[in-house]
N, C-alpha and C positions, 0 to 999 in steps of 0.2 A: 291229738286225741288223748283222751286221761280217762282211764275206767273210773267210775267212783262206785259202781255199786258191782257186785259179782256173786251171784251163790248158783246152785243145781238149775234154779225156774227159771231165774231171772237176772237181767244186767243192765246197767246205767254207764254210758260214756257222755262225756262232754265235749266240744270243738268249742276253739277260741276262733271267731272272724278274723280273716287271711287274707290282705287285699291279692296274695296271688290265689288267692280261691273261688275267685269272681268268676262267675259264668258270662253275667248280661252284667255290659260295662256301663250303661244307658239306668239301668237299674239299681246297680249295685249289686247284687243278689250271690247267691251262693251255685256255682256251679253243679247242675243235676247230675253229676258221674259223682260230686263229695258226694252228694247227699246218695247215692247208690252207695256207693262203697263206704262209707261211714255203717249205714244198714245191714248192709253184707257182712261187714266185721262185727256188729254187734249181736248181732243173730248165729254166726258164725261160733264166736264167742259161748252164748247161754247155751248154743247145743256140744259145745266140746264140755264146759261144765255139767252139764246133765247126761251124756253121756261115763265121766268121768266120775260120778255120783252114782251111776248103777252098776258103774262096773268098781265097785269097791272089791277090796282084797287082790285083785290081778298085779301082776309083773309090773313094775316100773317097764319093762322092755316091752311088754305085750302092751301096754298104755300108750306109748312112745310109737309104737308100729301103728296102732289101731289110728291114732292122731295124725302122723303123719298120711294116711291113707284115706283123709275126711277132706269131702270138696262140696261147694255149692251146686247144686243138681238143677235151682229152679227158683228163682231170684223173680219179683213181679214189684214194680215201685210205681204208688198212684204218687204222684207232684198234686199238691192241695192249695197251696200259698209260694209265692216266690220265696226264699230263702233270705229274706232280711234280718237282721239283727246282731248284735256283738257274741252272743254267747247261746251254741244249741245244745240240746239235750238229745241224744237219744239213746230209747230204752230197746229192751225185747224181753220176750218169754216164752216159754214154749207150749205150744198146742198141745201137741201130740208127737210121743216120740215112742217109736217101734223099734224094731230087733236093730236095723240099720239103717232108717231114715226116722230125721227129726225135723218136725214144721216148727219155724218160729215167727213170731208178727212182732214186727217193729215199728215204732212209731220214731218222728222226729220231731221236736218242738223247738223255735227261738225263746230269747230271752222274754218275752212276754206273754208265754205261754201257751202261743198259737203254733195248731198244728199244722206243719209245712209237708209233709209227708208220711207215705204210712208204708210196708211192707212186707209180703210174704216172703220165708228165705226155705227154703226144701235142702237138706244137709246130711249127706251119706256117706258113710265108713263102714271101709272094709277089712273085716278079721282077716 
């Protein structure tokens, strides 16, 4: 995985096809737990950035604690497309982010810009 895009809203990682990342061997396809956990990190990801963007000014050590104290609460992945192709994308952004939970919606696309999944990630840290 290689982030290529990063700010406060929003983020972009990419996955190179991994013949050990084959779910359906029949198919080829991309194993449904990458494609969760690919979503999970990337949603993970935009809300440690956007949290880390309103709390400007704080402690390097008070940032470090709050971070290390941030977990996925509530993870939901619709599978749209079987997971073919050599090179995925996915993005997130953030819905809505409160004192201590942030929604983010991820999506997943292949190489030919069909969308193979989508998902809500629910992300909570504790001061």
């Amino acid at each position: 995985m290689k982030v290529s895009k990063f700010d406060f809203e929003s983020a972009e990682m990419t996955l190179s096809w991994d013949e050990k990342l084959v779910g359906n061997i029949i198919q080829g396809s991309l194993h449904g737990g990458v494609t969760a956990t690919v979503l999970d990190s990337i949603g993970g990801l935009v809300a440690v950035g956007n949290f880390l963007g309103r709390e400007k000014g704080q402690s390097p050590d008070y940032l470090k604690k709050c971070i290390s104290r941030m977990g996925t609460i509530d993870l939901r992945i619709d599978y749209l497309l079987p997971g073919k192709g050599e090179m995925f994308t996915a993005t997130a952004r953030v819905i809505r982010a409160g004192k201590r939970v942030t929604v983010c919606r991820m999506e997943m696309h292949n190489d030919q810009n069909k969308c193979i999944a989508l998902g809500t990630g629910t992300y909570l840290w504790s001061k």
